[in-house]
C-alpha positions as CSV (number, residue, x, y, z in Angstrom):
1,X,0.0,0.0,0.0
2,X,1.1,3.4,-0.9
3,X,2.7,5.6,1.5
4,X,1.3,8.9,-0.4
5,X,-2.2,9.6,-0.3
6,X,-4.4,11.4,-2.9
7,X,-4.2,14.6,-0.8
8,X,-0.8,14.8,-0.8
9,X,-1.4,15.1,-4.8
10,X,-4.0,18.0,-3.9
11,X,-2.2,19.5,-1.9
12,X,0.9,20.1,-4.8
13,X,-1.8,21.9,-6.5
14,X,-2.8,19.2,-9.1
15,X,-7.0,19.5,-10.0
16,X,-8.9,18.0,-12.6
17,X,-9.6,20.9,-14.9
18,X,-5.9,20.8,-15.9
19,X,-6.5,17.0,-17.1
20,X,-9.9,17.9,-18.7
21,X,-11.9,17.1,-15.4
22,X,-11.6,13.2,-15.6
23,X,-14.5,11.5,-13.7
24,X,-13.9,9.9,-10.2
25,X,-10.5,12.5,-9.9
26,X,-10.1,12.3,-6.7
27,X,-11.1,8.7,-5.6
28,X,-9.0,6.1,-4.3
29,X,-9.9,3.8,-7.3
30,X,-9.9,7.1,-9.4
31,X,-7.4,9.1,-11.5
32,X,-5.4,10.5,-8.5
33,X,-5.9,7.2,-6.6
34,X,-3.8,5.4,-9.9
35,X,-0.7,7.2,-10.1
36,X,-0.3,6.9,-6.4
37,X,-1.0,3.4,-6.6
38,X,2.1,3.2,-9.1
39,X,3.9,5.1,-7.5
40,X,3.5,3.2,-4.8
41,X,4.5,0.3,-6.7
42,X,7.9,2.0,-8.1
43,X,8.8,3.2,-3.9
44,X,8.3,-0.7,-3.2
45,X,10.6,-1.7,-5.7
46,X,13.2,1.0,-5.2
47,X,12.7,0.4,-1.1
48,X,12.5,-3.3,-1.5
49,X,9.4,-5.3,-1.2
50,X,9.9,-6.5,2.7
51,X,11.3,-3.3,3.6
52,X,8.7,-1.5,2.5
53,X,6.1,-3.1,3.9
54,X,7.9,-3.3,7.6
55,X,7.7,0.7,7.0
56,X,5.3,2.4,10.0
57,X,3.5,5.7,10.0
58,X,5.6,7.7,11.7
59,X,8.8,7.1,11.0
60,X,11.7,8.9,9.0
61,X,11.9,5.9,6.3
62,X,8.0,6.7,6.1
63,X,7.7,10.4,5.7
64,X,10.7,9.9,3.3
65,X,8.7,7.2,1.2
66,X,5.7,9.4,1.1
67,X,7.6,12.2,-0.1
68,X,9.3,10.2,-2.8
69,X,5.8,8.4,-3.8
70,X,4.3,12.2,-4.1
71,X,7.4,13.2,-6.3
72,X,7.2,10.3,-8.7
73,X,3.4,11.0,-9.0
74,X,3.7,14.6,-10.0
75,X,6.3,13.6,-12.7
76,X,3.7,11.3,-14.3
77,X,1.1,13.9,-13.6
78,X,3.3,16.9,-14.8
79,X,3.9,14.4,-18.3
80,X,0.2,13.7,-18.6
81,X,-0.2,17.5,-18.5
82,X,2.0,18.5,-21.2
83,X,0.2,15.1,-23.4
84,X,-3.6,16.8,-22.1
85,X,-2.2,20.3,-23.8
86,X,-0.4,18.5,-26.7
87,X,-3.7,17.0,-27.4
88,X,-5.9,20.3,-27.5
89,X,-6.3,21.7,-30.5
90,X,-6.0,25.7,-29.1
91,X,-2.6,24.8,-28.2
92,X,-1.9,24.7,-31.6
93,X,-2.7,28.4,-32.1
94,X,-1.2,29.3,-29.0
95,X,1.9,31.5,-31.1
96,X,4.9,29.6,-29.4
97,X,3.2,30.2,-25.4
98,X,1.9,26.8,-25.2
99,X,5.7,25.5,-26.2
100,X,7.5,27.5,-23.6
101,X,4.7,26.4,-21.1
102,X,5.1,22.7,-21.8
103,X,8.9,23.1,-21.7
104,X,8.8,24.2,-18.2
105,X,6.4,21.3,-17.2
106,X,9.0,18.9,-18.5
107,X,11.3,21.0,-16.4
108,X,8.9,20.4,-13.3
109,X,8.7,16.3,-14.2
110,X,12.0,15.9,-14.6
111,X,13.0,17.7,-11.3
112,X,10.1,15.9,-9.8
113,X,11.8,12.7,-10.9
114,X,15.3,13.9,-9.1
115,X,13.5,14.7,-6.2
116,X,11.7,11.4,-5.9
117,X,15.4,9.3,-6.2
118,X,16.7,11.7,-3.4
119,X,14.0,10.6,-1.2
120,X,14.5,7.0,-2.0
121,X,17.6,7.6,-1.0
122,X,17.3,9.4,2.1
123,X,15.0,6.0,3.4
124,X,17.0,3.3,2.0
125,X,20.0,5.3,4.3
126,X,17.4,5.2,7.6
127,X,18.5,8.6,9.2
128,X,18.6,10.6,6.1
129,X,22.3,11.8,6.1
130,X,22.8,10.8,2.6
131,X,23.2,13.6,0.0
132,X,22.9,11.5,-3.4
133,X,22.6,7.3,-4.4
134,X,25.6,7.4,-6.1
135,X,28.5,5.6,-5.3
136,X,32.6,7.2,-4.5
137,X,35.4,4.8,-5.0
138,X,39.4,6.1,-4.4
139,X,42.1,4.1,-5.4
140,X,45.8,4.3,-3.4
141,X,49.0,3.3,-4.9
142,X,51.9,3.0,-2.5
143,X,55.3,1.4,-2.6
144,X,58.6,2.3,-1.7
145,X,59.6,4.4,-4.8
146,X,58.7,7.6,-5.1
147,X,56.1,8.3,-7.9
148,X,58.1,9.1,-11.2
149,X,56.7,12.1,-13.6
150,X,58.3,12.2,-16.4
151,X,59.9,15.8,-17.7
152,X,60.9,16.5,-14.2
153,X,64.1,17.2,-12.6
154,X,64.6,15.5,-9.6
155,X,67.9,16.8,-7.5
């Protein structure tokens, strides 16, 4: 089950004229209700399955769940935006507006997606110091010589 809710989606502002006011919007079985449920579905996988659902209300690794759950959703939802626009046939006469407006809701998706992997990552770490998922690796070389440049003078 979903750690975001359908408010959570309301509350970033997302209403059902901007989708062409789908029926059943806000319903749990409804339009909102889907994405979270995929979303939901993506956190699982990311968190893993057992993980995830050992995950209690009130805890870090859930607030940070639900967070990344909301931020996968408004990705989908910002993409299905810019699809509802592509699709209207004003948009075509918009004189280059309605490209500059879908270009920033790419923008918004593709931050939304960044957000939601560093919110995976702050639950996978458990007390949320980690800045990033990636990975650092360092490599040192010792021996008894010293390091030889070649060019140099050596006295």
């Amino acid at each position: 089950m979903a750690k975001a809710t359908v408010q959570n989606l309301l509350d970033a502002g997302f209403r059902p004229e901007q989708f062409g006011s789908p029926p059943n919007f806000e319903g749990n079985d409804g339009y909102l209700g889907l994405v979270v449920t995929a979303s939901g579905r993506w956190a699982e996988q990311r968190y893993g399955v057992a993980a995830y659902a050992s995950v209690s209300a009130g805890s870090f690794a859930f607030d940070a769940l639900a967070h990344a759950e909301t931020y996968h959703a408004s990705a989908q939802l910002w993409r299905r935006r810019v699809g509802f626009l592509d699709a209207n046939a004003m948009a075509s006469r918009d004189d280059g507006f309605a490209y500059l407006n879908r270009r920033e809701m790419i923008a918004h998706a593709t931050e939304c997606d960044a957000q939601a992997e560093f919110w995976i990552a702050k639950a996978i770490d458990g007390a949320g110091s980690v800045d990033g998922s990636a990975i650092a690796l360092g490599l040192v070389e010792s021996g008894r010589f010293d390091p030889v440049v070649e060019g140099a003078v050596t006295a």
